[in-house]
DRENDO-1510 file (C-alpha; in Angstrom, 1 decimal, always signed):
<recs>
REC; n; res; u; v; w
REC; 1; UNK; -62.5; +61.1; +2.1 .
REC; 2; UNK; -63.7; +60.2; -1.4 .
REC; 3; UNK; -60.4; +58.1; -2.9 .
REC; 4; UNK; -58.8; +55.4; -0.9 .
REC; 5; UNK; -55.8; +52.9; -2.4 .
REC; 6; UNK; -56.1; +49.5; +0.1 .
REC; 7; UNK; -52.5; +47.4; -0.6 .
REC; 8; UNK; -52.8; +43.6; +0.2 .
REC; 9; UNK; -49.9; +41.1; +0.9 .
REC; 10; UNK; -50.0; +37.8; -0.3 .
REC; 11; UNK; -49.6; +35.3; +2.4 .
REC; 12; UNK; -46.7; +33.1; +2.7 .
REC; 13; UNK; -48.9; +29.9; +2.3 .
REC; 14; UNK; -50.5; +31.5; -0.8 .
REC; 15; UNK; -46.8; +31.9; -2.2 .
REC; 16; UNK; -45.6; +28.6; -1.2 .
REC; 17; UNK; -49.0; +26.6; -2.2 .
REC; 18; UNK; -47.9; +28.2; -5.7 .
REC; 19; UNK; -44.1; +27.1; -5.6 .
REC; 20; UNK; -42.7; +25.3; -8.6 .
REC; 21; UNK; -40.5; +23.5; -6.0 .
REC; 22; UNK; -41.4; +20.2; -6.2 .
REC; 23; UNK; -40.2; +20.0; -2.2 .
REC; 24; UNK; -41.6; +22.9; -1.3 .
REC; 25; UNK; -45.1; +21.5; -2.5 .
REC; 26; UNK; -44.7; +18.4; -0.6 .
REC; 27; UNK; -44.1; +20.4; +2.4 .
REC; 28; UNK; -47.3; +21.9; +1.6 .
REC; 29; UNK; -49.0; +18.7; +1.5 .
REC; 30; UNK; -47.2; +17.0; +4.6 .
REC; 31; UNK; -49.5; +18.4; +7.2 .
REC; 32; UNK; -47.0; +20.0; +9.3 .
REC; 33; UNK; -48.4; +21.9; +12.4 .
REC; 34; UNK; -46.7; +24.4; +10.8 .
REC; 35; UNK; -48.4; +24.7; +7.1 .
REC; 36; UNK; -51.7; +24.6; +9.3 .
REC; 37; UNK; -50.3; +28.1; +10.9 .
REC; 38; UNK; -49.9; +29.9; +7.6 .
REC; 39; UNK; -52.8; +28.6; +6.7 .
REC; 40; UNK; -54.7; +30.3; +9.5 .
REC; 41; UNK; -52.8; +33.4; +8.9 .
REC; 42; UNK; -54.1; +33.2; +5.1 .
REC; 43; UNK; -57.4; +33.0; +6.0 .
REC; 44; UNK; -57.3; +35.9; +8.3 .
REC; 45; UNK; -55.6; +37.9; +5.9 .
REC; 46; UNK; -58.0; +37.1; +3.4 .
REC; 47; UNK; -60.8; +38.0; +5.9 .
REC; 48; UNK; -59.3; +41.3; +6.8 .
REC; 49; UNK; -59.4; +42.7; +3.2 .
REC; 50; UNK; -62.6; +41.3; +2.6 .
REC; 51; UNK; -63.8; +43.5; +5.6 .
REC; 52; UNK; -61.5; +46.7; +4.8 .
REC; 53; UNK; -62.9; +46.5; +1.4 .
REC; 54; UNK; -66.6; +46.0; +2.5 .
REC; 55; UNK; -66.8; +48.6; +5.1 .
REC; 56; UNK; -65.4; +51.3; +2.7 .
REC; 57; UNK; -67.8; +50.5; -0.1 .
REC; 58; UNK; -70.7; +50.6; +2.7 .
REC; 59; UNK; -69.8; +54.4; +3.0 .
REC; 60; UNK; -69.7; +55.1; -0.2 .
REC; 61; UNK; -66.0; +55.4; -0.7 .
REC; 62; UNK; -64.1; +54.6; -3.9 .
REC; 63; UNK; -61.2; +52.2; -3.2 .
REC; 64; UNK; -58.9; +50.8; -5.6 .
REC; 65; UNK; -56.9; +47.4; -4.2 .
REC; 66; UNK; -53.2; +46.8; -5.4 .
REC; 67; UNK; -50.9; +44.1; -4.4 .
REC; 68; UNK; -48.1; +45.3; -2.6 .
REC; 69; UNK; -45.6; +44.0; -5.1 .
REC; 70; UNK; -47.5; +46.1; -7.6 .
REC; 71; UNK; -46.8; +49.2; -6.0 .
REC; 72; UNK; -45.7; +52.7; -7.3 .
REC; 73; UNK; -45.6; +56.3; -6.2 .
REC; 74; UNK; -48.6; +57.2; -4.7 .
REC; 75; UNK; -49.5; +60.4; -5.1 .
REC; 76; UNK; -53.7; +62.1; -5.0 .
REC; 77; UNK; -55.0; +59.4; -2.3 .
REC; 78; UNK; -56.9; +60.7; +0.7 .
REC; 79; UNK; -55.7; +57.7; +2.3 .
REC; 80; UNK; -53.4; +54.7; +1.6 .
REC; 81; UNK; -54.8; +51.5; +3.7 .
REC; 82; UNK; -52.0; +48.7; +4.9 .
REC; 83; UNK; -53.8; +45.3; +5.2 .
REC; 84; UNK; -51.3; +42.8; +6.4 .
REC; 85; UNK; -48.7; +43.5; +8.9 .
REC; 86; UNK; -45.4; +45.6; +10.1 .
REC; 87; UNK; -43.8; +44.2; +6.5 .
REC; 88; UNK; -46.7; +45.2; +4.2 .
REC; 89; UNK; -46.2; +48.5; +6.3 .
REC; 90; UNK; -43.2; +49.3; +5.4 .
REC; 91; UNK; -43.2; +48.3; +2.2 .
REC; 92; UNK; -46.1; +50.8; +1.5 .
REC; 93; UNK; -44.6; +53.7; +3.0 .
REC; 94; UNK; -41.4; +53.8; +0.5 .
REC; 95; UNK; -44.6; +55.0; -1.9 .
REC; 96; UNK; -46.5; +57.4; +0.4 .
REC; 97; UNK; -45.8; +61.3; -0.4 .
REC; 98; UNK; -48.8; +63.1; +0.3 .
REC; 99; UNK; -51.2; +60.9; +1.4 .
REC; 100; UNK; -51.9; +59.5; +5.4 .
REC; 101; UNK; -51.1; +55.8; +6.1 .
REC; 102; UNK; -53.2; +53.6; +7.9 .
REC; 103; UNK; -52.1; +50.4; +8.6 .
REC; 104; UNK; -54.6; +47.2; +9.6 .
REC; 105; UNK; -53.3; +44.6; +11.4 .
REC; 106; UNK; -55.1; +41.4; +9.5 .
REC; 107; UNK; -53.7; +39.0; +12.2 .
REC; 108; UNK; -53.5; +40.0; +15.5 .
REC; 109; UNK; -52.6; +36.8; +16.9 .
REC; 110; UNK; -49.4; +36.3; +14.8 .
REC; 111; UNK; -48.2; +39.9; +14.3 .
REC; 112; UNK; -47.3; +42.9; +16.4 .
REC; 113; UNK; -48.0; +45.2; +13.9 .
REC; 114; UNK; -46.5; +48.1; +15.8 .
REC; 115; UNK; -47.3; +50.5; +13.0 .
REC; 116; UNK; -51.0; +49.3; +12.2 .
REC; 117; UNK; -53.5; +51.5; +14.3 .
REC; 118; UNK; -56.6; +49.1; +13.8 .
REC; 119; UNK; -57.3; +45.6; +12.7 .
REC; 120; UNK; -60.0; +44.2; +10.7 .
REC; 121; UNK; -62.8; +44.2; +13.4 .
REC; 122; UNK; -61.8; +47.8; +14.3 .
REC; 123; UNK; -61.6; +48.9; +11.1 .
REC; 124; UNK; -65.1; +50.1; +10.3 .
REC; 125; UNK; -64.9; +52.3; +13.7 .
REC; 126; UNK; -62.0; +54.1; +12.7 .
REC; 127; UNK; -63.1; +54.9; +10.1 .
REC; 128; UNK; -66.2; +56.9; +11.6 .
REC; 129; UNK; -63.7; +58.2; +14.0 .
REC; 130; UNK; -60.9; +59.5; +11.2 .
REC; 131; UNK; -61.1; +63.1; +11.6 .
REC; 132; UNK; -60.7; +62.4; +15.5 .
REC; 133; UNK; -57.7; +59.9; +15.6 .
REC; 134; UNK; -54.4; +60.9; +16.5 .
REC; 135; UNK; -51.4; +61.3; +14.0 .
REC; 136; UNK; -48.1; +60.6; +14.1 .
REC; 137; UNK; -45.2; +61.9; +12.1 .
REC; 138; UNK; -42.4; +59.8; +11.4 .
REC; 139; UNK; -39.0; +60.5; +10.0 .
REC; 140; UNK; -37.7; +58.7; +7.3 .
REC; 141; UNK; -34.6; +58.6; +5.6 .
REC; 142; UNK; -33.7; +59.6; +1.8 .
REC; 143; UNK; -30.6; +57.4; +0.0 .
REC; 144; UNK; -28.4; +59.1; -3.0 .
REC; 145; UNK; -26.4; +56.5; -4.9 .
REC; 146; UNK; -23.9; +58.2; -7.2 .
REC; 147; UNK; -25.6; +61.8; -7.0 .
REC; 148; UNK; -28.7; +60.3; -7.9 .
REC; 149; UNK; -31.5; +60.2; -5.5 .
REC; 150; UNK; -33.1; +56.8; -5.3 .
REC; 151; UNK; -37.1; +56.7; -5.5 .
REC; 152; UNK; -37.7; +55.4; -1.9 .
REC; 153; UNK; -38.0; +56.6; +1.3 .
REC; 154; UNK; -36.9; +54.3; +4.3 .
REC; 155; UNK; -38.9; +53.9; +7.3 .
REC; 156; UNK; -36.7; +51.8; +9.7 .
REC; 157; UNK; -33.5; +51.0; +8.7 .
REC; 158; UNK; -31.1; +50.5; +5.6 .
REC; 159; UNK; -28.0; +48.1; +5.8 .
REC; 160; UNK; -25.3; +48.0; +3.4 .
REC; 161; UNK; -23.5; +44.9; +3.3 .
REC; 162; UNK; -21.9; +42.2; +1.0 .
REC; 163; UNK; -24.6; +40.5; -0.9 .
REC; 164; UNK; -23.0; +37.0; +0.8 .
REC; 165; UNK; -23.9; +37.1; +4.7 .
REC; 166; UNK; -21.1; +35.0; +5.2 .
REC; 167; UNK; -18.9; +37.8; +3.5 .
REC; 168; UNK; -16.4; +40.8; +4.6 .
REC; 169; UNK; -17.9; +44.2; +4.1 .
REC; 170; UNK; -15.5; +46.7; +3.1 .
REC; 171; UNK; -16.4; +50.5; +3.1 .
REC; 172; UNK; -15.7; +53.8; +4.5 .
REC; 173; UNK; -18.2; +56.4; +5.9 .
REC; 174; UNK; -18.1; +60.3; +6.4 .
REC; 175; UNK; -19.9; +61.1; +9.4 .
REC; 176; UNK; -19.7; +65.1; +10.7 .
REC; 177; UNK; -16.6; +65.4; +8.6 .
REC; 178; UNK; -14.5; +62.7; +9.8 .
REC; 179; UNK; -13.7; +59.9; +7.6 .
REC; 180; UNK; -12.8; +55.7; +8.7 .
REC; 181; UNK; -12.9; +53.0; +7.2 .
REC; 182; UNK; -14.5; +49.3; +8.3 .
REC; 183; UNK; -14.2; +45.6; +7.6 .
REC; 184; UNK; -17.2; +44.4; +9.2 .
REC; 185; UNK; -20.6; +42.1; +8.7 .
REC; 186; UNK; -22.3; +45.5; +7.0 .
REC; 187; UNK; -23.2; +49.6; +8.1 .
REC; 188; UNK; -26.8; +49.3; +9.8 .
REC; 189; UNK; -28.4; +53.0; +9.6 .
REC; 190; UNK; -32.2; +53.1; +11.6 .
REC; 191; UNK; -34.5; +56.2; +12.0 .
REC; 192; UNK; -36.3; +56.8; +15.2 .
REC; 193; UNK; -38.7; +54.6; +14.4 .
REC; 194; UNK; -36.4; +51.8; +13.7 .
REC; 195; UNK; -34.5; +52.2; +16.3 .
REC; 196; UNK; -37.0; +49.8; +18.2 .
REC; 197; UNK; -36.6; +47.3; +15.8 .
REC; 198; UNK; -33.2; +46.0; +14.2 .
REC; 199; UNK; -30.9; +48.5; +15.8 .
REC; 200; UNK; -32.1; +47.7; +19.1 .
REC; 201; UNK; -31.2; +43.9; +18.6 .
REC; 202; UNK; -27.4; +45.5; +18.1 .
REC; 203; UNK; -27.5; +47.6; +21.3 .
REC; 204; UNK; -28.8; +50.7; +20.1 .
REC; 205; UNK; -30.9; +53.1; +22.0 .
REC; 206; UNK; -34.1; +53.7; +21.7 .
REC; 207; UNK; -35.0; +57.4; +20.1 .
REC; 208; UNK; -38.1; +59.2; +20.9 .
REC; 209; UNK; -40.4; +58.7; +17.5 .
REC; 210; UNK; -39.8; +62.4; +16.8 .
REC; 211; UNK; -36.6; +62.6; +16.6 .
REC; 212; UNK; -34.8; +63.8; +13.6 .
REC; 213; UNK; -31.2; +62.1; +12.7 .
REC; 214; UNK; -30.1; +58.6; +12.3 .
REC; 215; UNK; -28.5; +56.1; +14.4 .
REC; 216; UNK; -25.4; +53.7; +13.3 .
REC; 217; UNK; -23.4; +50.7; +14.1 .
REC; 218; UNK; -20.9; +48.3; +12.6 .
REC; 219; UNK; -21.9; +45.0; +12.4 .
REC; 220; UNK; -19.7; +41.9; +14.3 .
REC; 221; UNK; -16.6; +44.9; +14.9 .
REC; 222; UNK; -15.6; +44.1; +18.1 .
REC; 223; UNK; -16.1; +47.9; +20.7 .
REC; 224; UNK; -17.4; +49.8; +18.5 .
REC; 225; UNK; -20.9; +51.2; +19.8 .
REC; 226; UNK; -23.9; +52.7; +18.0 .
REC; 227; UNK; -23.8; +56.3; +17.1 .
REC; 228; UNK; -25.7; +59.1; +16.1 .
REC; 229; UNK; -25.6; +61.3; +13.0 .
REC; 230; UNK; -27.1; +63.9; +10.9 .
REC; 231; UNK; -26.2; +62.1; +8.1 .
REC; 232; UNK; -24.0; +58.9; +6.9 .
REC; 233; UNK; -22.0; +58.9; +3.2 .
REC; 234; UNK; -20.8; +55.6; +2.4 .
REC; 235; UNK; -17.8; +54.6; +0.2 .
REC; 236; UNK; -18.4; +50.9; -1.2 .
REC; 237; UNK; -14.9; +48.9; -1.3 .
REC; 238; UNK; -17.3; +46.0; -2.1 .
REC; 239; UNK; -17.6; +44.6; -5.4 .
REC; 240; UNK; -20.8; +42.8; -4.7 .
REC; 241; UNK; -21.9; +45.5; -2.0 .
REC; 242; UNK; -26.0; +45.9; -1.7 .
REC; 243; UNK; -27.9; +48.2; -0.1 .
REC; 244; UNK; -30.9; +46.1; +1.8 .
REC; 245; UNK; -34.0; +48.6; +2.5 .
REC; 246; UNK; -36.2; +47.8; +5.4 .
REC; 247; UNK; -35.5; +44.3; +5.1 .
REC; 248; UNK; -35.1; +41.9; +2.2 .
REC; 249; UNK; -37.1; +42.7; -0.5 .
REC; 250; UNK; -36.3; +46.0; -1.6 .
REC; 251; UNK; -32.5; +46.4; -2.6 .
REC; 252; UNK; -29.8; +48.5; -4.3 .
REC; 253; UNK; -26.3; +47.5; -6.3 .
REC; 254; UNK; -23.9; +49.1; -4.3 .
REC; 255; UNK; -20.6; +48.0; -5.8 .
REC; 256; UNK; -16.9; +48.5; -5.6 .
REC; 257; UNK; -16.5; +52.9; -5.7 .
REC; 258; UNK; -20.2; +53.3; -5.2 .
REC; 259; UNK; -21.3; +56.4; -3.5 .
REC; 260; UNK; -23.9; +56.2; -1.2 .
REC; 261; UNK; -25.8; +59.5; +0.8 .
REC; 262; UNK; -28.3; +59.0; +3.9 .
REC; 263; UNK; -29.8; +61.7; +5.2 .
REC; 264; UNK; -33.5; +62.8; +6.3 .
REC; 265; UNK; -36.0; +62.6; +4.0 .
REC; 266; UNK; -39.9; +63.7; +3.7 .
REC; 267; UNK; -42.0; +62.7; +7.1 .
REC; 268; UNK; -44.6; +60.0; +6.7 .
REC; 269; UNK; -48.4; +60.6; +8.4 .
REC; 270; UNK; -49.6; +57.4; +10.2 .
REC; 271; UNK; -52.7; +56.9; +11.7 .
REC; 272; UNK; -52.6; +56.2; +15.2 .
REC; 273; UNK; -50.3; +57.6; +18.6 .
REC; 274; UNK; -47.3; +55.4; +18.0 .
REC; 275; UNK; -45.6; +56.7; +20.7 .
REC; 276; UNK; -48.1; +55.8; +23.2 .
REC; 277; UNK; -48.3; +52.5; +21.6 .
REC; 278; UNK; -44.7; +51.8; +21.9 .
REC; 279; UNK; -45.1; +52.5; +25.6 .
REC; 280; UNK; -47.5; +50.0; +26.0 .
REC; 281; UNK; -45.5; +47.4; +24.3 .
REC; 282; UNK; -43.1; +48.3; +26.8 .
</recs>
């Protein structure tokens, strides 16, 4: 292991600390229980790179540190490092291709992080233990707007949907040949390893992490079930339709006559036996 890239989140009370919302610095300064919870989280974030950092340059290993926000394909890494949590995660993996992804829980007592395999006090001992951990591979999911394949691969789950929640979405889909068309809150597509996350919240089933396929629903249409499928093509009859991948921050125009593809896309190595781990979580 001789080139590592370590991607850092900012933390919510570093963000809002910085807000040029004159109410959203007075919140700040009010002393809310809560604005002393963010700040703990901050602190422990800002430990756990500290430590990720520090215990790679004690072994002699050249890192490079980028903010998530910053990110761009990654490509000639022996090893990407996530320091935050399930978000920082996922945003990471839309930019892995080669490389392994280990993801570092930087606080345990406010995050699940289902995908992060260690956390700041473990860190140093996986490391010495790197060769020896188990990997898992999970399927992810490849979008094609208008014939053109989009840069990013998704991890849990896309959802197309009007860009208003409060809105109609309008759209048809093409699964295994058979066309129909929906008026409903938005089209929520999950891999396996969303399928524990978002799409279980609708009633989906869980599928085993290495399954291949997708699972679907239609959100707020009253019977209609989640479903599986090779792959979903989506018709936009939206004028302000957006695709929303793996939560909020990443997104797509996906407007009236769009064309969208989802199908599988290149597997992503993680660090760690997620399977066993989503077992234990029960």
């Amino acid at each position: 292991m001789r080139d590592v890239l370590v991607v850092y989140k900012r933390s919510s009370f570093e963000l809002y600390a910085a807000s040029p919302d004159a109410a959203v610095q007075a919140y700040m300064r009010s002393g809310s229980p809560d604005v002393d919870v963010m700040r703990r989280s901050h602190d422990a974030q800002a430990r756990a790179l500290e430590t990720v950092t520090g215990e790679l340059g004690r072994r002699g290993v050249r890192c490079e540190t980028i903010f998530r926000a910053d990110l761009r394909p990654i490509a000639g890494r022996d090893l990407v490092v996530a320091v935050g949590g399930d978000g920082t995660f996922l945003e990471v993996s839309h930019y892995v291709t080669d490389a392994t992804l280990l993801g570092v829980n930087s606080d345990p007592g406010g995050s699940t992080g289902f995908f992060c395999c260690a956390t700041a006090e473990s860190f140093g001992a996986s490391l010495d233990a790197l060769d020896q951990l188990p990997r898992t591979a999970l399927h992810r999911v490849e979008m094609v707007r208008d014939g053109v394949r989009l840069p990013e691969l998704v991890l849990n789950d896309v959802l197309y949907a009007h860009a208003n929640p409060a809105a109609t979405s309008r759209y048809r889909i093409v699964v295994d040949g058979r066309t129909t068309t929906h008026r409903s809150s938005g089209l929520l597509v999950c891999t396996a390893a969303g399928s524990s996350a978002w799409m279980y919240q609708e009633g989906g089933a869980l599928m085993p992490l290495d399954a291949p396929g997708l699972q679907y629903c239609h959100r707020g249409e009253r019977s209609e079930r989640p479903a599986r499928a090779d792959a979903v093509a989506i018709h936009s009859l939206t004028r302000q339709g957006t695709l929303y991948v793996d939560g909020p921050h990443l997104t797509y125009e996906c407007g009236l006559g769009c064309e969208v593809l989802l199908r599988g896309g290149r597997p992503l190595r993680v660090v760690g036996d997620l399977a066993a781990k989503r077992a234990a979580l029960g």
